[in-house]
N, C-alpha and C positions, 0 to 999 in steps of 0.2 A: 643458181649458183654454179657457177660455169671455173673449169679448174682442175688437177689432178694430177696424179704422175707422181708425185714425189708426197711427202710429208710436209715439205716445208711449203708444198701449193695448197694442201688440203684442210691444216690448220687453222690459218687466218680465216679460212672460209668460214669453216666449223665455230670459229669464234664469231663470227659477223651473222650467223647465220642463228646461233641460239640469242645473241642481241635480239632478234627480229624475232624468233620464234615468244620469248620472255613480252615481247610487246603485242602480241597476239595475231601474228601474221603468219604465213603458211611457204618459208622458205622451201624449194625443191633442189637437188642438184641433177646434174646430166655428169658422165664419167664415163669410163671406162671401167672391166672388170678385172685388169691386170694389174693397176694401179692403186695406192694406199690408199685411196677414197671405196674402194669395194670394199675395207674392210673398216674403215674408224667412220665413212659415214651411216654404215644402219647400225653400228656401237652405241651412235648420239641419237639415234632414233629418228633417221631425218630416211624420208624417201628419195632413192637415188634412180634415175634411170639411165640404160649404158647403153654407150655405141663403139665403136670398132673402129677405131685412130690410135695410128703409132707415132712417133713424133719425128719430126723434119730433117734435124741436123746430123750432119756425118752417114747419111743415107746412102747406099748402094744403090743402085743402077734398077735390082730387083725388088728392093723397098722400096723405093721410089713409083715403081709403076705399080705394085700395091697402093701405094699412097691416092695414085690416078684413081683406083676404085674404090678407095674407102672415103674418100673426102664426100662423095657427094650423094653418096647412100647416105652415111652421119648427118651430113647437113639435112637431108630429108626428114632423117627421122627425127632431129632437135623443132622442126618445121613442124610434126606432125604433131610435137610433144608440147609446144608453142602453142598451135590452136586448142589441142585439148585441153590444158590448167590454165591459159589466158593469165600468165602472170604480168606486173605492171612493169618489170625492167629486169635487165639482165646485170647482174654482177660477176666480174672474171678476174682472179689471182694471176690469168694467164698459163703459157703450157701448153702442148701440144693438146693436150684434152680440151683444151678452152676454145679452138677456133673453130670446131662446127657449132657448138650454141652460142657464139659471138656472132661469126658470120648470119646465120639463120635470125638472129636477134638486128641486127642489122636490115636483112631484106625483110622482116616484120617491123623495121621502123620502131625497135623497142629502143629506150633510154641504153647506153652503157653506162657503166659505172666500175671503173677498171682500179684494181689496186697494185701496183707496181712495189714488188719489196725489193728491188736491187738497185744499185747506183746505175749500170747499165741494162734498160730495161730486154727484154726479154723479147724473142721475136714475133709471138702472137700480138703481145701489145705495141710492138713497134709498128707494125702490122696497121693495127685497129684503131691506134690513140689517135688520130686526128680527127674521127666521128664520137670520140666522148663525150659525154656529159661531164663526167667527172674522171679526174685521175689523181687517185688518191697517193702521193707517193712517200719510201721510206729516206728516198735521199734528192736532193734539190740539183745534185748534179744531174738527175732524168728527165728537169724539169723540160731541157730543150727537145724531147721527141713530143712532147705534149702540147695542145693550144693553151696558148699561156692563161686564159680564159681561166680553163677546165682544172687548172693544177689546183692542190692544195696540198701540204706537208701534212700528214698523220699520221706517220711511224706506221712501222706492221704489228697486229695484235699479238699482242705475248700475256702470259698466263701472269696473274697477278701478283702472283709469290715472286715473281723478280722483284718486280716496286719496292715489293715490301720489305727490301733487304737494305738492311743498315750501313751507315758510309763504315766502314772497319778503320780503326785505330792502327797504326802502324806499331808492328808487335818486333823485342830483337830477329824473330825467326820469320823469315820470308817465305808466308805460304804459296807453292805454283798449282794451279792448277792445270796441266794438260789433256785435253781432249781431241780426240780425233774422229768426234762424231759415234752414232752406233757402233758401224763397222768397226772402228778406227782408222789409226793412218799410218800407216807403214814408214813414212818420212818421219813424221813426230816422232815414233816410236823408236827408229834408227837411232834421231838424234839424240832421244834423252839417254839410251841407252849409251849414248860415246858420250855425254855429260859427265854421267855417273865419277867417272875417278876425278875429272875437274874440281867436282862438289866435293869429292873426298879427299883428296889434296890440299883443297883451300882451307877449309876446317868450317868455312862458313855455314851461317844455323839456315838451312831450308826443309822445306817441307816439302815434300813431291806426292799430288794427287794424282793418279795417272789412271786415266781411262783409255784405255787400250783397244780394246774391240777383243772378239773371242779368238780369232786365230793364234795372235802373238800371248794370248795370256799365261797359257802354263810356264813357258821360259822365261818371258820380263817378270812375274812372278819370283821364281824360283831363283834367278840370279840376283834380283833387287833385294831381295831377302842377304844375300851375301854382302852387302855393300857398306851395311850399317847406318844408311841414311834414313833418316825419319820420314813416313809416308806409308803409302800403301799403292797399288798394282790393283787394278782389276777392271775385268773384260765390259762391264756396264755401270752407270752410274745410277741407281732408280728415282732418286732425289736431288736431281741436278741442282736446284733453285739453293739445297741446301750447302750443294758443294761451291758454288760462287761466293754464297756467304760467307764461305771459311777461307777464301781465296784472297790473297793481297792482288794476285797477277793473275792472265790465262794465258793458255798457250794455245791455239785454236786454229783449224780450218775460218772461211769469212763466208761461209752462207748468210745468208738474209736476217735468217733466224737467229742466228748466233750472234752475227753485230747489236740487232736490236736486242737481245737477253743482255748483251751486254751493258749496253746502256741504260735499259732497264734497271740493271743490279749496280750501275756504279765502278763499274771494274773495267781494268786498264789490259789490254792485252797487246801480247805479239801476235800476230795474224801471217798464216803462211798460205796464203791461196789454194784452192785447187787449181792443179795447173790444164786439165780438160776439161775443164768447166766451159758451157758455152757463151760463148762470145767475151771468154775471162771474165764473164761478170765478177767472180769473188775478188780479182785485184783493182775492180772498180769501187766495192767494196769496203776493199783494205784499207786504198788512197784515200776513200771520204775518211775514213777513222783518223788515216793519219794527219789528212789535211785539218779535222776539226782538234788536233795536239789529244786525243785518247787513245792514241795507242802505234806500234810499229808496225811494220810490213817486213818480209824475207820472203819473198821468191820458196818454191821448193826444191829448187835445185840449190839454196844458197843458205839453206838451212842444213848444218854441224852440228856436231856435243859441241867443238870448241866457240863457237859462233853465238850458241845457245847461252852458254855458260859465263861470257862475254859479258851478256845483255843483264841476266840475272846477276852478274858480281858489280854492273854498272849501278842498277837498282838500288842496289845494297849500299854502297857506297853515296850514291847520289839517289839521298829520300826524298831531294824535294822533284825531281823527276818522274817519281812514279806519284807524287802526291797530285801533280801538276795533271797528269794525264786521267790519274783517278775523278779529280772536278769535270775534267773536261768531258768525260765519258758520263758523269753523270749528266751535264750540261746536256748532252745529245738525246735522253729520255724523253719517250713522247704517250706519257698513257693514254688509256680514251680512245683509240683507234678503231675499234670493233664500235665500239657505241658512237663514233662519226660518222662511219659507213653508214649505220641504220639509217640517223637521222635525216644524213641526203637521200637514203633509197623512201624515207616514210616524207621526204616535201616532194619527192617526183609524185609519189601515191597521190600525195593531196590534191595537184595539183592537174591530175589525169583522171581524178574520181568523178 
């Protein structure tokens, strides 16, 4: 299980990886120890082993010639880790963690088996996708860096309790949900806060979920409280799955993860990119949402209260809008995805036993 860096690489892993484990096979990952995978992979009780890669983009001069010495030590050791557990094929979420036990998997002539969660795939796998086996992907616009052969559509694995959330009845009161991720988002944040008198002017019934992140919490707090507007403020969500549920709308960043919960659960959102993201993947992202009619797109520079407030009085106004994009985001739902992966990593097995 080749992957790392972030949460949104090490999840789907951990998902594909307990499939396999549940079927009685002996998934391992390679990682790094700076990255979210040193910590939720021995949580899940899976054996990780780590090598010393930083990742590529936006690199200095002096990272860079780091980079000269750490590529081919890693790639060594993924080689050394390769003959000792003799495993039957390599699976990669992609990431900078990903291309010394890619590569190494590669010069051992193992199977890859790539799963791509973004509309604009990611450099490792742009990298490696033409020697796939397989390229599992979340969106069909990636489909061209892949051999057409190797694609197949099967969404990125999300936790079940999306699925499981009910199409919502359109209520007078406009639940919002905004999110700006753990952290949060400082632009979301911005803008809901210049909302606020819009919504209290208009008289309109909304509901403001707002997940902020910990730094901005104590003032969006304490001034939202002033407003009189129905909702609530606060720095984490613990039970996201449940706050969708209660959601008509979201208001969101477009990582990987986020588009497919969304779909998942049914719900229609505005989507405002990260704007350093690389290679913009998240307004590659955005466009598939908007291209398949579930949801909008704003730029973060073009995201207002009064822009915000716009969209949300459009809603309101115009139900059958938000109902239109509601089907269409459910249409986009792809369960199964973790138990797809297994099944092609357990016909290579069969077929190399």
């Amino acid at each position: 299980m080749a992957g790392g860096g972030t949460a949104g690489h090490v999840m789907p892993l951990l998902a594909v990886a307990e499939q396999l484990r549940d079927r009685g096979h002996f998934p391992y990952f390679i990682g790094t120890q700076n990255g979210f995978e040193a910590k939720l992979v021995p949580q899940r009780n899976f054996p990780i082993e780590y090598i010393d890669i930083a990742g590529f983009q936006g690199m200095r001069l002096m990272q860079k010639a780091r980079l000269v010495y750490q590529l081919p030590i890693s790639i060594g050791r993924c080689l050394a880790s390769i003959s000792k557990n003799k495993p039957i094929a390599c699976f990669s979420l992609g990431g900078y963690a990903a291309a010394p036990p890619v590569l190494a998997s590669r010069l051992r002539n193992l199977p890859l088996v790539l799963m791509e969660p973004n509309a604009m795939p990611g450099l490792v796998n742009r990298w490696m996708g033409r020697s796939a086996h397989k390229a599992l992907l979340s969106f069909p616009q990636a489909a061209s860096y892949f051999p057409q052969e190797s694609v197949e559509i099967t969404g990125l694995p999300v936790r079940e309790e999306f699925f499981a959330i009910e199409p919502k009845p359109l209520e007078a009161q406009l639940t919002v949900l905004i999110t700006g991720g753990s952290q949060g988002s400082q632009t979301l944040n911005r803008a809901l806060r210049e909302a606020w008198p819009f919504i209290q002017q208009s008289g309109l019934q909304i509901k403001l979920i707002h997940q902020c992140g910990k730094r901005e919490e104590e003032s969006l707090r304490r001034d939202f409280a002033l407003t009189g507007i129905t909702g609530s403020v606060s720095a984490f969500i613990d039970d996201m799955p449940a706050a969708f549920a209660a959601a008509d709308f979201v208001v969101s960043r477009a990582g990987a993860g986020t588009v497919s919960e969304l779909a998942a659960a049914g719900r229609a959102a505005l989507l405002v990119p990260f704007p350093f993201a690389a290679d913009d993947h998240q307004a590659k992202n955005a466009q598939a949402v908007v291209e398949a009619g579930a949801g909008l797109m704003l730029r973060d520079a073009e995201l207002t209260g009064p822009k915000l407030f716009e969209i949300l009085n459009h809603l309101i106004s115009s139900p059958s809008t938000l109902i239109s994009m509601t089907v269409k985001s459910r249409e986009m739902r792809k369960p199964g995805a973790a138990a797809r992966a297994a099944d092609i990593l357990e016909e290579i097995a069969a077929r190399n036993s």
